[in-house]
DOVO-658127 format. One record per residue (C-alpha): residue in one letter; y, z, x. Coordinates in steps of 0.001 Angstrom, whole numbers, padded with zeros to 6 digits, always signed. Example, Ala and Ser with C-alpha at 12.3 -4.5 7.8 and 13.67 -1.06 7.14 Angstrom:
2
   lumvex        yy        zz        xx
        A   -004500   +007800   +012300
        S   -001060   +007140   +013670
***
This chain:
663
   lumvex        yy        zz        xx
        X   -137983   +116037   -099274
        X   -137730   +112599   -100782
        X   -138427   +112205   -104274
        X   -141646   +111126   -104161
        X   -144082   +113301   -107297
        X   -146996   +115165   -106026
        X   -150338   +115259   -107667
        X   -149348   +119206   -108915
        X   -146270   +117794   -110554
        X   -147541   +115171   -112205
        X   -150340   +117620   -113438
        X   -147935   +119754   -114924
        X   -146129   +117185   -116931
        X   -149744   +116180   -118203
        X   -150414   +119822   -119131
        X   -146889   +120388   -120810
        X   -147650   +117259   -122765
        X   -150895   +118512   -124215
        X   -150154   +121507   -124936
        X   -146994   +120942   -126302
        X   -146809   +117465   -128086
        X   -150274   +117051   -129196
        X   -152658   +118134   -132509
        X   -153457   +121332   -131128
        X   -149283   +122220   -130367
        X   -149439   +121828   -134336
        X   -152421   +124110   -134977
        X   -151300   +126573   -132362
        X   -147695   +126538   -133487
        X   -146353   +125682   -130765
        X   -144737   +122201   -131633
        X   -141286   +122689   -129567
        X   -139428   +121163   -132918
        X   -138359   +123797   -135029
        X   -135931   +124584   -137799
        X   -135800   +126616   -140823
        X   -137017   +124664   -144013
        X   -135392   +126545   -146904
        X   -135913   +129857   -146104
        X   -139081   +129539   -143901
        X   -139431   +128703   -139989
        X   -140877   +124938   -140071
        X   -143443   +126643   -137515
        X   -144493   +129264   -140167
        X   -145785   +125967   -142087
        X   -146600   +122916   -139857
        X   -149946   +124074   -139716
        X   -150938   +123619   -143090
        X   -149123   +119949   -143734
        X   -151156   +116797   -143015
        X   -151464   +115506   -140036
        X   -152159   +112000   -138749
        X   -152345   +111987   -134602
        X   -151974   +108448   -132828
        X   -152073   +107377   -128746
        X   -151461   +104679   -126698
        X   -152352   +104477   -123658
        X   -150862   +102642   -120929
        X   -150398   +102361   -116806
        X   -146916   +103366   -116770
        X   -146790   +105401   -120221
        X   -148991   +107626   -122238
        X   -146943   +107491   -126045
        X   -148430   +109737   -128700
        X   -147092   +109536   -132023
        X   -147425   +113009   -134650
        X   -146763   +112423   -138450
        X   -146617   +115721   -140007
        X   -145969   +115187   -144019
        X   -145037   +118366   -146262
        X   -147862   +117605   -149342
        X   -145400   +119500   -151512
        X   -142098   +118266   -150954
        X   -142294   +114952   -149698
        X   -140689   +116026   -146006
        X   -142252   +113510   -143230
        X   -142341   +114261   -139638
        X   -142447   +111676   -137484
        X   -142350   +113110   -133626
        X   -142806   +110534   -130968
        X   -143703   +111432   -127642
        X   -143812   +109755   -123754
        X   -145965   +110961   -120904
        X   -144620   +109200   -117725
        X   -147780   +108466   -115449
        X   -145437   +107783   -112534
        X   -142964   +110790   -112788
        X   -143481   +114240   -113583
        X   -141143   +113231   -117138
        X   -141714   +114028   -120561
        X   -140130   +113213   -123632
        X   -139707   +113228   -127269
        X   -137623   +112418   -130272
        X   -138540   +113477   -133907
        X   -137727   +111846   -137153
        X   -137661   +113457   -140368
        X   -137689   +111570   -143883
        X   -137704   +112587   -147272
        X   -140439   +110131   -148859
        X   -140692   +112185   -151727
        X   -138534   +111925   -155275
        X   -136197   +114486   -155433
        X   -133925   +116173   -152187
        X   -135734   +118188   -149802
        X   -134734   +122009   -149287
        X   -131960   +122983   -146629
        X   -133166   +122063   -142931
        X   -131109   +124527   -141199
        X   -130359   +124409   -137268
        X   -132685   +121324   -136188
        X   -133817   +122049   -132692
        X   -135824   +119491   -130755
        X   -136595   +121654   -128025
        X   -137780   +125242   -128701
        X   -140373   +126344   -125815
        X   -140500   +129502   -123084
        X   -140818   +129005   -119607
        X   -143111   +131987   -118134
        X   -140924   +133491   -115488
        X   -141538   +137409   -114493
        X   -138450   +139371   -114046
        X   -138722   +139312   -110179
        X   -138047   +135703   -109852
        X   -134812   +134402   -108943
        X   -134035   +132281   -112489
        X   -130598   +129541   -111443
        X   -129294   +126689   -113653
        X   -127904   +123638   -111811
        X   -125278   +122297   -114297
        X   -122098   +120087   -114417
        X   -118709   +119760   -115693
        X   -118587   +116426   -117571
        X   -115296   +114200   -117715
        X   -112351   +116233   -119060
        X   -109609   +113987   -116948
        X   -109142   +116735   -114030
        X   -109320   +116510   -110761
        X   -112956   +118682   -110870
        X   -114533   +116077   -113300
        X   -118571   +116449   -112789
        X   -117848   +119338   -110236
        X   -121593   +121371   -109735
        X   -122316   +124810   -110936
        X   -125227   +127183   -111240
        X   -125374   +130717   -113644
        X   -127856   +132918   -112181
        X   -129448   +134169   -115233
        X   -130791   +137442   -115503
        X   -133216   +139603   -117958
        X   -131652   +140101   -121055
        X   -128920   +137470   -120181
        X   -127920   +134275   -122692
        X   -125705   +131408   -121549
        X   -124814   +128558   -123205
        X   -123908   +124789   -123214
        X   -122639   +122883   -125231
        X   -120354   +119762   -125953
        X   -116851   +119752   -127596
        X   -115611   +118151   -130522
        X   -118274   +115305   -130267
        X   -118543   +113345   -127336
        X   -121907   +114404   -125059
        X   -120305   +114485   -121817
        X   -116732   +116568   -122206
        X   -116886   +119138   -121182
        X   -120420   +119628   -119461
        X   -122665   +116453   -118670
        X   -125727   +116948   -120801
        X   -128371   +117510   -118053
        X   -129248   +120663   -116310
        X   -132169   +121707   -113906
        X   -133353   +125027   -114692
        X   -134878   +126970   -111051
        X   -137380   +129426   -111312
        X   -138511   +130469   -107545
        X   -139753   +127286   -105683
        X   -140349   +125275   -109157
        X   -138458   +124435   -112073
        X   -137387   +122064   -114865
        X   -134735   +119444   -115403
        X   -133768   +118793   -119008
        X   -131650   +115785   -120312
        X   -130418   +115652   -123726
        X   -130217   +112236   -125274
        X   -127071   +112477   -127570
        X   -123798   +111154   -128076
        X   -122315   +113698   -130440
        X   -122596   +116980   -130227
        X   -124970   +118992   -128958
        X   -126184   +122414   -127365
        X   -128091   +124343   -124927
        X   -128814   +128004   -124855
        X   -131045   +129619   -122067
        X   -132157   +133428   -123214
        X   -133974   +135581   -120314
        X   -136360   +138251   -121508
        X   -138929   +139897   -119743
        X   -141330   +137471   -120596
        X   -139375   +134171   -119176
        X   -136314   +131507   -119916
        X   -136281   +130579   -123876
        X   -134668   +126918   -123740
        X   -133437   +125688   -126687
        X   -131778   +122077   -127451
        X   -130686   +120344   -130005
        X   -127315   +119189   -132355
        X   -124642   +121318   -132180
        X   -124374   +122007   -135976
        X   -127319   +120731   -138869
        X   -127297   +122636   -142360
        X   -128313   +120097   -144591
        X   -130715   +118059   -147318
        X   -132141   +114578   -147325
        X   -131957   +112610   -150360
        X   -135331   +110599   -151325
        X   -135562   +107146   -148864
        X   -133057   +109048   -146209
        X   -133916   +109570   -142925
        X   -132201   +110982   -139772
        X   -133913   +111860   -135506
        X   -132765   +114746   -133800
        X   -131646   +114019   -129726
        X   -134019   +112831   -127054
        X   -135407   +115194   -125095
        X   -136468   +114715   -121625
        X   -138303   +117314   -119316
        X   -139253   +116719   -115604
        X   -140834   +119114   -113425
        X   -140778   +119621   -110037
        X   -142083   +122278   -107261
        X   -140317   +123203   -103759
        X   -137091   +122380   -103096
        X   -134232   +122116   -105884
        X   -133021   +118819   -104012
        X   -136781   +117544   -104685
        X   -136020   +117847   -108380
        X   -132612   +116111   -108579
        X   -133676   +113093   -106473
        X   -136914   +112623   -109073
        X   -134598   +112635   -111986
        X   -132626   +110218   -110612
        X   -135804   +107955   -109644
        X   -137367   +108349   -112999
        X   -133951   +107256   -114429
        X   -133793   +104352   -112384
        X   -137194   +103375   -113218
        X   -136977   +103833   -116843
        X   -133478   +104562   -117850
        X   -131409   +102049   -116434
        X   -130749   +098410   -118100
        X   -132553   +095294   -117237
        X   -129945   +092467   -118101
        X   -132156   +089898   -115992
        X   -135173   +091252   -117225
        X   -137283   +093107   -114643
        X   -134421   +093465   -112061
        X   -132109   +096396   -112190
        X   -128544   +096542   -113415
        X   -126967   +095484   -110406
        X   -123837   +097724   -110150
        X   -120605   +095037   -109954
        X   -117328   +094671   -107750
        X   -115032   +094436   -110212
        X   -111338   +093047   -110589
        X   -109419   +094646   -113228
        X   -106575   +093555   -115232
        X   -103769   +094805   -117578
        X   -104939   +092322   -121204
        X   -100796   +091986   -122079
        X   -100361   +088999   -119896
        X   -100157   +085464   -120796
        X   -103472   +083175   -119867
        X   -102069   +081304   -117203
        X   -101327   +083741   -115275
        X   -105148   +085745   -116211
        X   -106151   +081955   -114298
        X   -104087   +082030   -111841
        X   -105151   +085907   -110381
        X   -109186   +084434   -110951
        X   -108266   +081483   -109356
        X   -106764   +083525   -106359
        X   -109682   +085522   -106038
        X   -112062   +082149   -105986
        X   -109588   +081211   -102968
        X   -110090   +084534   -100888
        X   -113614   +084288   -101018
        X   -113984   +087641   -101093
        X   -117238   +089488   -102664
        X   -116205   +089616   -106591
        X   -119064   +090384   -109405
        X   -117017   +090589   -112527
        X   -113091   +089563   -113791
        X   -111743   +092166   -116615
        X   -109371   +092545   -119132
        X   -108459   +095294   -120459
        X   -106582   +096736   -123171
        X   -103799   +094780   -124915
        X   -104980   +091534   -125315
        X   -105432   +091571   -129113
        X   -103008   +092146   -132063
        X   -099839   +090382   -133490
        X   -097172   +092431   -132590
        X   -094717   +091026   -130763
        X   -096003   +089908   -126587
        X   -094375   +092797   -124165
        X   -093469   +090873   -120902
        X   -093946   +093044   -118061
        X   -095945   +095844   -120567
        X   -098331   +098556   -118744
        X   -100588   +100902   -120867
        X   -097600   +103608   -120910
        X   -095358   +101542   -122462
        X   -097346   +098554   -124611
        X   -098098   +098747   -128524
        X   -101933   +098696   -127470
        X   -102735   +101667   -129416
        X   -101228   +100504   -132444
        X   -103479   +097174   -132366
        X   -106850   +098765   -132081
        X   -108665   +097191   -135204
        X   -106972   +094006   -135072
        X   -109320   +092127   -132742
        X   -107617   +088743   -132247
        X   -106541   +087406   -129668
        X   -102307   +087972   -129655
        X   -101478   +084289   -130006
        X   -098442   +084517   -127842
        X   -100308   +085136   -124926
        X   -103633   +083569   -125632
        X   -102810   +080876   -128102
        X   -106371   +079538   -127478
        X   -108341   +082934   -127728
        X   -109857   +084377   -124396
        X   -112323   +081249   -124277
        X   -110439   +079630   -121322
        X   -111324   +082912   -119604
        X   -114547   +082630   -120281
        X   -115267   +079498   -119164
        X   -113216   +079669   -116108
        X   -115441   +083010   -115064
        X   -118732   +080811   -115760
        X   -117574   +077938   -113517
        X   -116614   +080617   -111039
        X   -119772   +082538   -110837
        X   -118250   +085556   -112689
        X   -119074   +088165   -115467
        X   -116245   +088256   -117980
        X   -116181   +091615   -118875
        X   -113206   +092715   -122152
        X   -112285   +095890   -122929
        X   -112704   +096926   -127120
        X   -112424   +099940   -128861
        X   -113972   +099019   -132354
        X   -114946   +102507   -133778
        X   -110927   +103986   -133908
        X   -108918   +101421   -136050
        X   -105194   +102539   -136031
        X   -103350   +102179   -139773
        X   -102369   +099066   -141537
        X   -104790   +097150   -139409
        X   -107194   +094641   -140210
        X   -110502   +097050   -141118
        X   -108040   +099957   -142887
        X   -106300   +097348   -144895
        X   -109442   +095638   -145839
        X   -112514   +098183   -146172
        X   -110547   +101730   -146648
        X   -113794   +102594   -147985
        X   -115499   +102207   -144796
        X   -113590   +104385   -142617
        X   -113364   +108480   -142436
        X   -109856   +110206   -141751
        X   -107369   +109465   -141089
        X   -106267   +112061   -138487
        X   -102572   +111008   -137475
        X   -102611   +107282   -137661
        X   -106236   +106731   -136312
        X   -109091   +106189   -138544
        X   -112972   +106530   -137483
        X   -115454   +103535   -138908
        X   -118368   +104779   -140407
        X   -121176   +103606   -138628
        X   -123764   +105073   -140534
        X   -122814   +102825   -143509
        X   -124905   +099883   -143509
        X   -122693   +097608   -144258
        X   -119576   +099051   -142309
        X   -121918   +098485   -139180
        X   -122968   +095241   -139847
        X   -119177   +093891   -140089
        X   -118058   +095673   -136771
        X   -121938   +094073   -135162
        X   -120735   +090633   -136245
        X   -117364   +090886   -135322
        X   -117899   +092086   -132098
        X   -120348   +089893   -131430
        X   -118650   +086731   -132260
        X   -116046   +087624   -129785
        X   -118491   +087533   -127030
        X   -119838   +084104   -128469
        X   -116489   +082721   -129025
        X   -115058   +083785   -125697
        X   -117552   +083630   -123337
        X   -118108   +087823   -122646
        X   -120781   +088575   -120336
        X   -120140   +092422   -119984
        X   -118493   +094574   -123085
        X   -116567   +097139   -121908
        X   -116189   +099668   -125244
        X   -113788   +102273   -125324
        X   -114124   +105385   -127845
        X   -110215   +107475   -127283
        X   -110762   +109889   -129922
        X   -112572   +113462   -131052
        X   -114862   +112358   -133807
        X   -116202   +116016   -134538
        X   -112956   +115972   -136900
        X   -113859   +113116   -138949
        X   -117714   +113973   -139089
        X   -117002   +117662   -140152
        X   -114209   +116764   -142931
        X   -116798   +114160   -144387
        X   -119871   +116709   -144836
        X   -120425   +118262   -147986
        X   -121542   +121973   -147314
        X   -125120   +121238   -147687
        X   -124686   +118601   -145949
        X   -123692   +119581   -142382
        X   -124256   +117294   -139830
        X   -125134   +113984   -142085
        X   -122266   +111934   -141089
        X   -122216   +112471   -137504
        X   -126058   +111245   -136755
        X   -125116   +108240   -139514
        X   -122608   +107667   -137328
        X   -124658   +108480   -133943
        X   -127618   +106469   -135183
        X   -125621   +103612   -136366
        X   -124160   +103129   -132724
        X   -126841   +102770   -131200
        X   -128053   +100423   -134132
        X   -125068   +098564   -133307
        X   -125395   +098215   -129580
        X   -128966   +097021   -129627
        X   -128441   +094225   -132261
        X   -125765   +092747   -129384
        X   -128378   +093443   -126707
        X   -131276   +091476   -129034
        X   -128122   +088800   -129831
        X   -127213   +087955   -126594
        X   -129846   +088235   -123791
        X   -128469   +089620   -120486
        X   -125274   +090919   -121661
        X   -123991   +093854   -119810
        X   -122637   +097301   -121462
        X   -119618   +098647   -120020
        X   -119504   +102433   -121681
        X   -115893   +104194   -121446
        X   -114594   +107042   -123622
        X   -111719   +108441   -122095
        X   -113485   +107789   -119107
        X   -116971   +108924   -118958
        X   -116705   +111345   -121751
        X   -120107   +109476   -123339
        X   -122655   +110201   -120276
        X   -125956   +111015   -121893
        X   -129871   +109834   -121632
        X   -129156   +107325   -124718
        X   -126204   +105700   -123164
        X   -127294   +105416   -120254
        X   -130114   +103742   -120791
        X   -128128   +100771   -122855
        X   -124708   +100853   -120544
        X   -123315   +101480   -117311
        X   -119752   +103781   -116800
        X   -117590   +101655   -115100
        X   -114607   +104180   -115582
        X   -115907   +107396   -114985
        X   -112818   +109726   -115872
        X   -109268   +108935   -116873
        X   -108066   +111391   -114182
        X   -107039   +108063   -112539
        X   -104174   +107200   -115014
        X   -102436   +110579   -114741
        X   -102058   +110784   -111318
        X   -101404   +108350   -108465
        X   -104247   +107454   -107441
        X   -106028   +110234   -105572
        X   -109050   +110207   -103207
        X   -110221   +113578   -103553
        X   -110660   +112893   -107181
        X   -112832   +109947   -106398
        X   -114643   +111602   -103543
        X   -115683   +114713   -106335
        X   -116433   +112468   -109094
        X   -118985   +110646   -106740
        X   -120231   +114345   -105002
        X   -120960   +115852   -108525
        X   -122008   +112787   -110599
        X   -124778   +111189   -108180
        X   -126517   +114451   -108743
        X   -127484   +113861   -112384
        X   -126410   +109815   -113206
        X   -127412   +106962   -110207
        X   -125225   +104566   -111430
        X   -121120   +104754   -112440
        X   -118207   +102685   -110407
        X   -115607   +104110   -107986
        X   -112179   +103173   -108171
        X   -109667   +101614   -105779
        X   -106467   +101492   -108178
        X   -104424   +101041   -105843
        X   -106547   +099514   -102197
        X   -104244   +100787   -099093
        X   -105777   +102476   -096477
        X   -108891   +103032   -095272
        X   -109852   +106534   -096026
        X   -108517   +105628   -100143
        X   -110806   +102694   -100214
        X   -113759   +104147   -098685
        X   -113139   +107085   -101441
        X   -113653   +104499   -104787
        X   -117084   +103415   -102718
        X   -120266   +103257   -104908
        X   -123094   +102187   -106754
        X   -120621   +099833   -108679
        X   -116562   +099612   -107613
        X   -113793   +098968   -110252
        X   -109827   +097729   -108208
        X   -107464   +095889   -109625
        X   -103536   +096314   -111158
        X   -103239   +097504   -114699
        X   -099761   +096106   -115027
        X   -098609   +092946   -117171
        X   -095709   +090844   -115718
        X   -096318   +087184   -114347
        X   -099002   +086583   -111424
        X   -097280   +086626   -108164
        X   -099425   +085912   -105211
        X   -096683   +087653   -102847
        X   -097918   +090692   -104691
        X   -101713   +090147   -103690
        X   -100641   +089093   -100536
        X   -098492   +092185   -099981
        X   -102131   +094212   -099672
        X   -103645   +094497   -096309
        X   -105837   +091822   -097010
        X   -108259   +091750   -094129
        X   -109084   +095491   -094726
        X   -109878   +095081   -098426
        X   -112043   +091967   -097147
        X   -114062   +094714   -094690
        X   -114132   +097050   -097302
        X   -115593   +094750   -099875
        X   -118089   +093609   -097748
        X   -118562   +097259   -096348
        X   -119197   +097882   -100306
        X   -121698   +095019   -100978
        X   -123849   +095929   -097647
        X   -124117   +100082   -098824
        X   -124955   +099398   -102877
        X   -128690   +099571   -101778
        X   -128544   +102948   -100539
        X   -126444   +104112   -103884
        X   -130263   +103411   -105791
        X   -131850   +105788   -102870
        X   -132092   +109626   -103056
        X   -128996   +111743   -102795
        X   -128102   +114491   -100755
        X   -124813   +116313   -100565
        X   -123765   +117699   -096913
        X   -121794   +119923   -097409
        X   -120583   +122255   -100467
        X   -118628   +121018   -102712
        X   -114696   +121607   -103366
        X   -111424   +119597   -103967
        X   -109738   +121649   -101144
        X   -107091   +119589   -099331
        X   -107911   +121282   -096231
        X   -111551   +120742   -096333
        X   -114072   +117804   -095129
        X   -116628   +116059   -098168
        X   -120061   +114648   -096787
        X   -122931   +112987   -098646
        X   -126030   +110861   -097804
        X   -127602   +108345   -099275
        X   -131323   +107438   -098315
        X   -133515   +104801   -099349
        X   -137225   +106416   -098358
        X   -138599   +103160   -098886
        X   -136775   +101173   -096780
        X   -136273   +103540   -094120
        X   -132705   +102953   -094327
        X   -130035   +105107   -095441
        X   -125844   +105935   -094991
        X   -123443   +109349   -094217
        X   -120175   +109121   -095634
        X   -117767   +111637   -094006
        X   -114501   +112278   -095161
        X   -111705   +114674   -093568
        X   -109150   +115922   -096183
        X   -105440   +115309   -095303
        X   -104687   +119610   -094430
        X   -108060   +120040   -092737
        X   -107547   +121558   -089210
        X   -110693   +120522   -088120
        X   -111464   +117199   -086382
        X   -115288   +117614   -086143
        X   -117973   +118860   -088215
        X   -121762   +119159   -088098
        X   -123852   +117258   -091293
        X   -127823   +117577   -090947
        X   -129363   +114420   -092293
        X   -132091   +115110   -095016
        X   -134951   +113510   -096441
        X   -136012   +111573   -093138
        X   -139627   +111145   -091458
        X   -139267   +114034   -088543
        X   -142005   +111927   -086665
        X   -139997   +108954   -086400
        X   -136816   +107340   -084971
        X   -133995   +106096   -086577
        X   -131602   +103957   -084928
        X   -127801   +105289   -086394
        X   -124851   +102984   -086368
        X   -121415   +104303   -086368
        X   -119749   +101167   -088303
        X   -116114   +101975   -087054
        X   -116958   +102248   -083637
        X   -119751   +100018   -083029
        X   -121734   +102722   -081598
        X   -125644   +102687   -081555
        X   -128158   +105204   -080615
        X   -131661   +106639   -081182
        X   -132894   +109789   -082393
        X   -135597   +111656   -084596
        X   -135833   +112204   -087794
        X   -136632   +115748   -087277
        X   -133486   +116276   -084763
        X   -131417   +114715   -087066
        X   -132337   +117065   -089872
        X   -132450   +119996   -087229
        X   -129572   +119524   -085054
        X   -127815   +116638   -087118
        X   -125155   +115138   -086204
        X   -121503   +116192   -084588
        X   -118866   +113433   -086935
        X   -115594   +113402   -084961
        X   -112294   +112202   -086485
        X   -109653   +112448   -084926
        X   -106947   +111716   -087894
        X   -106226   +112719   -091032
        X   -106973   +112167   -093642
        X   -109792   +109609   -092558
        X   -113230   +108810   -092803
        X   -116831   +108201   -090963
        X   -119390   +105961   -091959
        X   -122698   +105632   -090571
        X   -125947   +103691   -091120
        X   -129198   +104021   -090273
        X   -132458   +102808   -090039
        X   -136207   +104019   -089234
        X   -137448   +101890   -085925
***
């Protein structure tokens, strides 16, 4: 079933959004934001504050704005809501601000989402949920909790970032319908699902808030999204990643997409000449390239490591001195620039501006900016005005003075430390949505500064995966499990299985290009290869790779990123088993076009398997193409869903791929 909302659907998100976000949610007491304020439930007295109800109307959106102002205190309410005419979707983030002249009483345990989901105790209640990235070989493997009467489970993030250890999107099943919920976040946060005998209680919010405003503050709580969806559980996941693509994806040209990049990565500890020569060996090839990187190590003054590699380079130590190292750039990273403009490149560098190591420039300069330290790492403060306004300008004359095109920033640290030793006890929870609020302050003053530049969001990998972030960034490193291990397929192939499922676009990896079966692995909406190792550019090196297979794959790469944008379907169940096969489709409904990726696991025994195609017209005929083989035949849709389709191969480990298209 593609993902394509029916008329009930869309209904239902109309419903939920006036019963739920409108004047008479208020009246009723039913407003889904709740907390205690002092001693009394906030829904115990929203009724009797004043209320000022706005809408406007529109073909894509419906937005209604709700300020609620306590005539006592001085607490203001403002909760602002989206309808999504096109997608079942709804959501909503509040903001509360003390406009009166002394401090408000304690808002304890600010919940955004507060609602239950009639569901009788003979239904069949699942959550769909996800690991997030925790640098493992099961990063973003799927799970589901059948949840019973009487049962609780919970979700929640760990020590701060949104995505470590669970991604922060679930789809809730109840029967044939259900509800997928995204919480827009990059701190921490948590879910808890409660089963009585009247339905699911779903609440959402910040992990921890016990605190006061002072007169003039004012904080939001997370984004909440909701989308509903009826029939099959497949149904829902493929409209949440639609309605993300629609409306939570960035728009660097304007209306067009993010187009996800081929790019070429590279260590930053090297000397400029030879950064030029490996572009200018690229340019030569001719093979498909989007974007040129450098990563870490290109910044500092300690003394230039020839040969370095992130195990063994002072990189660490450098973070917060963001200059160029003038031994190996002794003209900045501006002659990279340019040469990527001539070139028809994005110039993408790696910075990691919110963890400043000691006795560097921001710690030496501003101690009073920065919380910590813990070990030798401090955290900037971003919720200080002024602390974010010097990191904004800084960063962004960088990407003035050198030419950047795509930011890549970095975040290698556990902030809930830093946020929890600054808050005073009635003040739980102040520092980290300063901080929260102030990045993404930060990242939409570059967006506004320079027009059509490109976010590249790493934390330890993709340890910052949320509805905010993604709709500012793409996560061109998805999980570090890549630099602890030799570069492993399987890894890729799960990351790819459990991640499509919730996020359309990320990058697979080819560290290390080889063989067929590794390559096709890293293949996806966006691909990251390269060498991560300093030492002097030697085109024997480049040359040493099998060339004309990294050529097919590229192009193999650059024909398939259309179907990445399509709906997804897995084949097969998932697992990391060396003795097992990994399938997955990709199908673009509107095209009529779509791809099966097969892949058989070095230990499997088995050198065929069955995958039934999903999603397709069972009326028509699709012509498949088996790309290794050359192979083309027709067949229906509905015998290709029925019977499907028998993949032979014959080696291991290997791969399939096949194309298709509606005749």
């Amino acid at each position: 079933m593609s993902a394509i909302p029916t008329s009930e659907e869309l209904s239902q998100a109309r419903l939920w959004f006036d019963t739920f976000l409108s004047e008479e949610a208020v009246q009723h007491k039913v407003l889904p934001l709740t907390f205690a304020y002092g001693e009394t439930p906030f829904t115990e007295l929203m009724a009797g504050w004043q209320l000022t109800a706005s809408v406007e109307p529109g073909d894509k959106q419906v937005r209604r704005e709700l300020l609620l102002v306590d005539p006592e205190n001085g607490l203001e309410i403002r909760l602002q809501a989206t309808l999504y005419q096109d997608y079942p979707a709804v959501e909503w983030v509040a903001y509360l601000k003390n406009v009166g002249q002394k401090d408000t009483a304690i808002l304890d345990d600010i919940l955004p989402l507060n609602v239950t989901l009639a569901a009788s105790t003979e239904s069949s209640c699942c959550l769909h949920y996800a690991r997030g990235s925790v640098c493992r070989e099961h990063d973003f493997e799927p799970l589901q909790e059948e949840l019973r009467p009487g049962g609780v489970f919970e979700l929640a993030s760990r020590a701060g970032r949104s995505s470590d250890p669970w991604l922060p999107f679930f789809n809730l099943q109840l029967d044939q319908t259900g509800v997928v919920c995204a919480v827009g976040w990059t701190g921490g946060w948590k879910a808890v699902l409660s089963r009585s005998e009247d339905g699911v209680r779903l609440q959402a919010g910040m992990a921890k808030t016990h605190l006061k405003l002072h007169p003039g503050e004012e904080i939001r709580t997370p984004r909440m999204l909701l989308l509903f969806w009826q029939g099959e559980r497949r149904h829902g996941q493929n409209l949440l990643r639609q309605f993300l693509l629609a409306h939570h994806t960035p728009r660097p040209e304007g209306e067009q997409l993010l187009q996800g990049p081929i790019c070429w990565g590279n260590w930053g500890e090297v000397r400029v000449a030879d950064q030029l020569a490996k572009l200018a060996w690229w340019r030569e090839q001719g093979m498909p390239l989007d974007v040129f990187w450098i990563d870490a190590g290109w910044y500092g003054d300690a003394p230039f490591l020839e040969g370095s590699t992130v195990y063994n380079s002072q990189w660490y130590r450098q973070t917060g001195n963001w200059r160029p190292n003038r031994e190996a750039y002794p003209e900045g990273l501006g002659p990279i620039g340019e040469a990527c403009r001539k070139a028809g490149y994005d110039f993408l560098v790696w910075i990691e501006p919110e963890r400043p190591f000691k006795d560097t420039d921001l710690p030496r300069q501003h101690p009073e900016w920065l919380l910590g330290p813990r070990g030798d790492s401090y955290l900037v403060n971003l919720g200080l005005p002024e602390a974010r306004k010097w990191i904004t300008d800084l960063i962004s004359g960088l990407i003035t003075e050198s030419g950047i095109t795509f930011y890549r920033q970095d975040f290698n640290t556990d902030p809930a430390f830093f946020w929890e030793q600054a808050d005073a006890p009635d003040r739980v929870g102040m520092t980290e949505i300063g901080h929260i609020m102030g990045l993404y302050a930060f990242w939409d003053e570059l967006l506004v500064r320079h027009p059509g530049l490109k976010i590249d969001n790493c934390s330890s990998g993709g340890r910052r995966l949320d509805l905010e972030m993604i709709s500012r960034s793409i996560a061109l490193w998805r999980s570090d499990y890549q630099c602890i291990i030799d570069f492993d397929p399987i890894g890729m192939q799960g990351q790819t299985w459990g991640l499509s499922e919730w996020v359309p676009l990320s990058a697979g990896v080819m560290e290390k290009p080889n063989t067929l079966y590794s390559m096709r692995s890293g293949l996806g909406p966006a691909l990251v290869l390269g060498s991560f190792e300093g030492g002097a550019f030697k085109p024997e090196a480049m040359e040493a790779m099998p060339l004309d297979l990294l050529r097919q794959v590229l192009e193999e790469e650059r024909s398939l990123q259309p179907y990445f944008y399509g709906d997804y379907y897995p084949l097969l169940t998932y697992t990391p088993a060396r003795d097992a096969w990994a399938a997955w489709q990709f199908d673009r409904p509107d095209a009529g076009e779509g791809m099966i990726q097969a892949f058989r696991r070095q230990e499997s025994p088995f050198p065929r398997m069955e995958v039934r195609a999903q999603g397709l017209d069972p009326e028509a005929t699709y012509e498949v193409r088996d790309v290794d083989t050359g192979q083309v035949w027709s067949v229906s849709g509905g015998e290709l869903m029925a019977s499907g389709i028998e993949v032979e191969i014959a080696e291991r480990p290997a791969s399939k791929l096949l194309v298709y298209r509606r005749v």
